[in-house]
N, C-alpha and C positions, 0 to 999 in steps of 0.2 A: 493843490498839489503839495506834497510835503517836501520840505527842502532833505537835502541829502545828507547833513548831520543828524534831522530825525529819524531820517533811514535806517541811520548807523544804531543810533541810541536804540531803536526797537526791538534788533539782530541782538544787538548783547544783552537788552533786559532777558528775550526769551532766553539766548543760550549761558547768562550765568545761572539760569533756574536746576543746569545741569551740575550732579557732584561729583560729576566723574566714578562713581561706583563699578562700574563695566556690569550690571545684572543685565541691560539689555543685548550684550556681544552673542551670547549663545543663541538671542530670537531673532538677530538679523541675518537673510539670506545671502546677502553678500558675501557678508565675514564670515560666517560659515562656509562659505564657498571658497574665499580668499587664505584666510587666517592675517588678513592687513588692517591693521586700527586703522587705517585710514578710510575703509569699505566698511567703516563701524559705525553706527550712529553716534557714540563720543570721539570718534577720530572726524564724523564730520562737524560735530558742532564745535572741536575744540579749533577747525581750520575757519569756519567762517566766527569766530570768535575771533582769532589771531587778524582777519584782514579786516571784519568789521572796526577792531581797535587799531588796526593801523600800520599793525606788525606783519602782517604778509601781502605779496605784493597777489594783485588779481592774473592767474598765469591758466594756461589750459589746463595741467595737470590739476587744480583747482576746480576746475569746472566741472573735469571729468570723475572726479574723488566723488561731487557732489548729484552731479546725473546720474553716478552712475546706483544709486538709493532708488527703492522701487518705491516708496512711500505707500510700503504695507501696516506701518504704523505697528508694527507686533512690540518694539521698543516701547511706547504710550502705553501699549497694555499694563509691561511691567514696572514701569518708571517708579521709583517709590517718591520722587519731587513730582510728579505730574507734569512733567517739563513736555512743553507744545511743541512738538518736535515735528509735525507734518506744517506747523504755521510757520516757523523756523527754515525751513526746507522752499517752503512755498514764498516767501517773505524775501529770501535772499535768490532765487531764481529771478523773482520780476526788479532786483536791482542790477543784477546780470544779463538782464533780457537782450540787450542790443549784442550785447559777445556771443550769445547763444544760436547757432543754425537751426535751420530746421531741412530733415530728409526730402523726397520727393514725395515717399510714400507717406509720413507725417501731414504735411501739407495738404495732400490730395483725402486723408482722412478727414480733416481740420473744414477741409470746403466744404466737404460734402455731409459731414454734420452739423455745421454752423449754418448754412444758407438752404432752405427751404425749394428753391427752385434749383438749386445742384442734389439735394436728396432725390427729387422728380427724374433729375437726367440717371442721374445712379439708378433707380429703378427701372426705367425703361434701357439703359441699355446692359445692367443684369442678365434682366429674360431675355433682349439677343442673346448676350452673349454664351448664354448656361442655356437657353432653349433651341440653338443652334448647335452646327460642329464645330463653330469658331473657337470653343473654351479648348476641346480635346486638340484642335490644330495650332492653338497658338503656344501649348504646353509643348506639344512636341516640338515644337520652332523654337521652345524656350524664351518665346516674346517676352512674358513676366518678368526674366531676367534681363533683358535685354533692354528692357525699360526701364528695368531699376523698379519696379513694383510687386515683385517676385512676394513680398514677406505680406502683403496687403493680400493681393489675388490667392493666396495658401489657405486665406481663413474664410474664404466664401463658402458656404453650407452650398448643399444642392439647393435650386429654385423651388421657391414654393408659389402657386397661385396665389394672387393677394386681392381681398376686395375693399374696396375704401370704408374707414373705420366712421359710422356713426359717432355724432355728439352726444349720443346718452344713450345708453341700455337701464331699460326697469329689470326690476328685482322680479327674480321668476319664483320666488317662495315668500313668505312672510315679514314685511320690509322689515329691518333692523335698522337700518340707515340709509346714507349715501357720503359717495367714497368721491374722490379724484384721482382716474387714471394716471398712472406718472409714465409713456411711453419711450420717451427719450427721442434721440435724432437717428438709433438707428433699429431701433426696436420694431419696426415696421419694413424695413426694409432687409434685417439680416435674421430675425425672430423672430416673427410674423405668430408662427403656431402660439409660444409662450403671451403672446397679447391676448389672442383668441380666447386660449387656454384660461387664463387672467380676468376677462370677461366673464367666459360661461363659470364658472366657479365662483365669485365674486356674485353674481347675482342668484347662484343658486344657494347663495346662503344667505338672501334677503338682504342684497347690496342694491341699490340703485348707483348705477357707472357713470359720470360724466368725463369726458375723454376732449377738453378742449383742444382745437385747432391750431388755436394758437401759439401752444407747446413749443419748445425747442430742446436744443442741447444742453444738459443742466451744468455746463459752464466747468469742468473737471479739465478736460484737454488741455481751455486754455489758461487757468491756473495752474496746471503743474507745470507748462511750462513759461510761466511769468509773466501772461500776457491778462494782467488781474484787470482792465478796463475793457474787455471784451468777454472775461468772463463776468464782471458787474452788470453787464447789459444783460448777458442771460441771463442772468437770475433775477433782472429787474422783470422781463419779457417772463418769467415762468410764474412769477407771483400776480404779476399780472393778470395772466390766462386761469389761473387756478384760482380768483377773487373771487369766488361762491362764497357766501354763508351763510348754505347749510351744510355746505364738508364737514363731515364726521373725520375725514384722513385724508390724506392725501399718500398711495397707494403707489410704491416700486419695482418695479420687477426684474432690477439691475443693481446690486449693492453700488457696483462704483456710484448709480449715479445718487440713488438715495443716500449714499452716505455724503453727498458732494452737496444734497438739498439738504438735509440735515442742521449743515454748517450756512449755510445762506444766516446772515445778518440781518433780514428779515424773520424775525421769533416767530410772529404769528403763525406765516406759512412754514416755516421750519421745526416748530412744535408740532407737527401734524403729517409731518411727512415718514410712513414706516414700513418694513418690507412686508410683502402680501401674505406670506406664511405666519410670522411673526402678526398680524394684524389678524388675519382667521384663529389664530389660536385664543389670541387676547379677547377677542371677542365670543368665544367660546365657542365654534362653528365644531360640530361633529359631524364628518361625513361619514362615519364607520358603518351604519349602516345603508347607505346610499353605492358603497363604491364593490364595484366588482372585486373577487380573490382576484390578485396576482402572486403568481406561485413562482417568483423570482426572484433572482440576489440582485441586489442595487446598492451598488456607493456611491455616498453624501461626501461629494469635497463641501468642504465651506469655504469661500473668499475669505482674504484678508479686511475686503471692506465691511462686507458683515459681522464679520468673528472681533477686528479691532477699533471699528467706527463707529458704527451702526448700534454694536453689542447687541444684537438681535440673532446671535447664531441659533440658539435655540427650537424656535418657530418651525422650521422645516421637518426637522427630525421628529418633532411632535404630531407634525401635520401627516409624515409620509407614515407614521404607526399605525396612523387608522386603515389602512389599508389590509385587508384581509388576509394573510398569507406569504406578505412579504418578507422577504428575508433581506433588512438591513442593517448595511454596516458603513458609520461612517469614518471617514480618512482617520488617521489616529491624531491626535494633538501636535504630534512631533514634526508633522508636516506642515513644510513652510511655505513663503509663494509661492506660486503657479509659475511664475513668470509674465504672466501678462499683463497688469500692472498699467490699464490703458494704453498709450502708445508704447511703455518701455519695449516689448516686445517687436515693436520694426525699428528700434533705435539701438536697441542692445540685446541683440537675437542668440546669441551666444551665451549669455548668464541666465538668458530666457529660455535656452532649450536644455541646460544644465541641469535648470530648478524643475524643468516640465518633466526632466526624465528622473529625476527623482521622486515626484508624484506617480508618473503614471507606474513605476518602478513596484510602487505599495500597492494601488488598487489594484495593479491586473494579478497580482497575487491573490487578492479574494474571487478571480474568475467572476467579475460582475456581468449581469445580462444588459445591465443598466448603469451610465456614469451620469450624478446629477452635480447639476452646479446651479447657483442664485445669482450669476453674473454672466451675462451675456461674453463681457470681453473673454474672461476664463472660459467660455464654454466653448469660443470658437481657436483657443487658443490648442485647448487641450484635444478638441475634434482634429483638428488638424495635425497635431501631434501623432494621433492615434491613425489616421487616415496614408500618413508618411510613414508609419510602421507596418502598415499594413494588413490595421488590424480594425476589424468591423465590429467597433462597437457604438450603442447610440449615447451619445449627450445630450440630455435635456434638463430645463427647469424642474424642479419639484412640480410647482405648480399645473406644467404640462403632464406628468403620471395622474398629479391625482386628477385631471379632466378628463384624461382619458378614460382613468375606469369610473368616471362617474357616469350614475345610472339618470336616466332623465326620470 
């Protein structure tokens, strides 16, 4: 365990890497939101500089300057010091861990993607709850609110049948390799289709799938909020499960979390971990002549985990072109978080539906038939947005269009 003056020393190596320039103010959603250098990513790192040296005292408005950063990382993009600004962020949370709460609904996420036998309870009483009248009666009772779970129960997609995921799919075309599924803790229980979809696509471009068991939460939750020795267990538990080799990749279908495996301190497995769009392209997979015309408009948000972690935003756009007839368009550059930001969005639902309504504010102006996203949290973020508006449109992965119009 490191004493608490190395603590200190680490906070201010990273944050004197900062020159104070302000080029990142314009790409944080915050400060844009706010106009506060203190909701800036140099008004944050010039406070936890100030307390790491000594000069400011640890106070809530401190905490709150510092939570309240979605750690979209769009600052790192532009930084011209390359200053680590999400390890800075992440670094001074788990020194602060013991002053920080947690909601109910945070909590109840945190169980039920960390522990393998609370994901099993969460599925089974999902399908009551959505396969019954109990969701339509406890809405009108306003129970969600009444329990304080109101912002959790919002982002549940309609039910889907699920049947239990095999340890390995063969390649249904001419093997190219074999991959490692990356499913995550809720990928099966909130997007279900996008794994499916992930599958038949991945093998029909001469993938062999291994999809181990033993998988969990790739450790994101509980890093961003300081809990860095439960997030080292998960990524000890995921490198573990993924110790094949003959992986060619090891395969995401959520930026938050591949951009969370990415950074695992394990290179081996972390060099090999990339998003599925971006890994079909690299590989050269042409579906253009396999996929049915779609005579539709579709917008490409891109997360900030792919677009500023990952740098893999590319892949998608490339992948959804082969599609015959499609007309798209994706988000424009100018568009910043989504708001959902893993938990930020049941912790800070207010700068969350701020940011959501200036997203969905641009796409529905292209009258899309289709909204895609490469991150689950974003996808159910923004579906719910869109469902509270009142307006019917589908979100899905990339990945899930092109399955759908592929031809067997």
């Amino acid at each position: 365990m490191q004493s608490p003056h190395n603590n200190m020393n680490k906070l201010l190596t990273d944050a004197d890497l900062c020159v104070k320039c302000g080029l990142c103010l314009p790409h944080c959603p915050t400060y844009t939101k706010t106009q506060n250098e203190n909701e800036s990513p140099r008004g944050r790192i010039a406070l936890i500089q100030a307390w790491a040296g000594g000069h400011l005292a640890a106070s809530k408005k401190l905490l709150e300057h510092v939570d309240n950063c979605l750690l979209c990382r769009a600052c790192e993009r532009v930084c011209p010091a390359v200053m680590p600004y999400g390890r800075l962020i992440n670094n001074f949370r788990e020194q602060m861990a013991a002053d920080r709460g947690s909601t109910l609904a945070v909590s109840l996420l945190k169980t039920v993607s960390h522990s393998k036998a609370a994901g099993r309870l969460a599925q089974s009483g999902l399908k009551f709850y959505q396969t019954t009248r109990l969701q339509k009666a406890a809405r009108l009772l306003r129970l969600p609110s009444l329990l304080r779970l109101a912002k959790v129960e919002r982002l549940l997609p309609d039910y889907r049948e699920r049947q239990a995921l095999a340890a390995y799919y063969p390649a249904t075309a001419k093997i190219k390799g074999s991959v490692g599924l990356f499913t995550g803790c809720l990928g099966t229980l909130l997007d279900y289709e996008t794994v499916t979809s992930a599958i038949k696509v991945l093998t029909a471009a001469g993938f062999n799938v291994a999809i181990p068991a033993q998988q969990g939460c790739c450790g994101a939750l509980a890093l961003h909020a300081g809990d860095t020795e439960t997030a080292r267990q998960l990524a000890a538990g995921n490198c573990s499960a993924f110790a094949y080799n003959k992986l060619d990749a090891i395969v995401s279908i959520a930026s938050g979390c591949g951009s969370q495996l990415q950074e695992y301190q394990q290179a081996e497995f972390a060099g090999k971990v990339t998003d599925i769009s971006q890994f079909l392209i690299k590989s050269s997979c042409d579906f253009s002549a396999r996929l049915s015309p779609l005579a539709a408009s579709v917008c490409l948000h891109t997360p900030c985990s792919l677009k500023n972690v990952m740098r893999e935003e590319h892949g998608a756009l490339e992948l959804l072109q082969q599609t015959p007839g499609i007309k798209l368009t994706p988000l424009p550059v100018s568009v910043q978080c989504c708001g959902s930001a893993g938990s930020y969005m049941l912790d800070h639902p207010q700068m969350a539906e701020a940011l959501l309504g200036d997203l969905l504010a641009l796409a529905l102006e292209r009258q899309p038939e289709y909204l895609l996203s490469s991150n689950i949290g974003c996808a159910l973020h923004i579906a719910a947005g869109l469902r509270e508006r009142g307006i019917k449109l589908e979100v899905l992965h990339p990945i899930v269009l092109i399955a759908r119009q592929l031809r067997h």
